[in-house]
N, C-alpha and C positions, 0 to 999 in steps of 0.2 A: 633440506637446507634450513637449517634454524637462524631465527634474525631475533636479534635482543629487544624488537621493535613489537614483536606481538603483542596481541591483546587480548585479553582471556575477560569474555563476559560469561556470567551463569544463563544462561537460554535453555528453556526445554528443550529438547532435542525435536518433538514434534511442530516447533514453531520456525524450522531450519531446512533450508534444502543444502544438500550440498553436490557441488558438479565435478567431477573432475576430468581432469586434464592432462595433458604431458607434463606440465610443469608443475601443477600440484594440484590442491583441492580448493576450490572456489567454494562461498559457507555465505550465502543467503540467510537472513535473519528477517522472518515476517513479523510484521508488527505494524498496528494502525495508530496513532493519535487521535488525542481528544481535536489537534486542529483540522485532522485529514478526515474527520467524523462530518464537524464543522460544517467543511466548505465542499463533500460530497454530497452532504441532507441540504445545504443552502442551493447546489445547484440541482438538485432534484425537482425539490420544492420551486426553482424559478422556471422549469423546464414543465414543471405539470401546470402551474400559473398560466401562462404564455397559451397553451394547450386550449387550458379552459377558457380565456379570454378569444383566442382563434375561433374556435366554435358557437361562442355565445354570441358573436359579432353578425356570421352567415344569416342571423333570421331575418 
């Protein structure tokens, strides 16, 4: 079924899953951001923090 609506991006084809289905092919497109970089090294770094501070506290 073609729809006048599609979108055609240039994507490596190794950065893509695609699933398919009965009704057609499902087209996952991986990709990270500088924000999703961000706020997973922000929450790392509060989670190893916390860590250190837990332990240093016990003496």
């Amino acid at each position: 079924m073609e729809n006048d609506t599609d979108v055609v991006v240039p994507v490596d084809v190794r950065e893509m899953s695609i699933f398919e289905s009965d009704i057609g092919e499902i087209h996952v497109i991986h990709e990270i951001t500088l924000g999703d970089l961000m706020v997973s090294t922000a929450l790392v770094a509060m989670i190893v923090f916390m860590l250190i501070a837990r332990v240093s506290r016990r003496d």
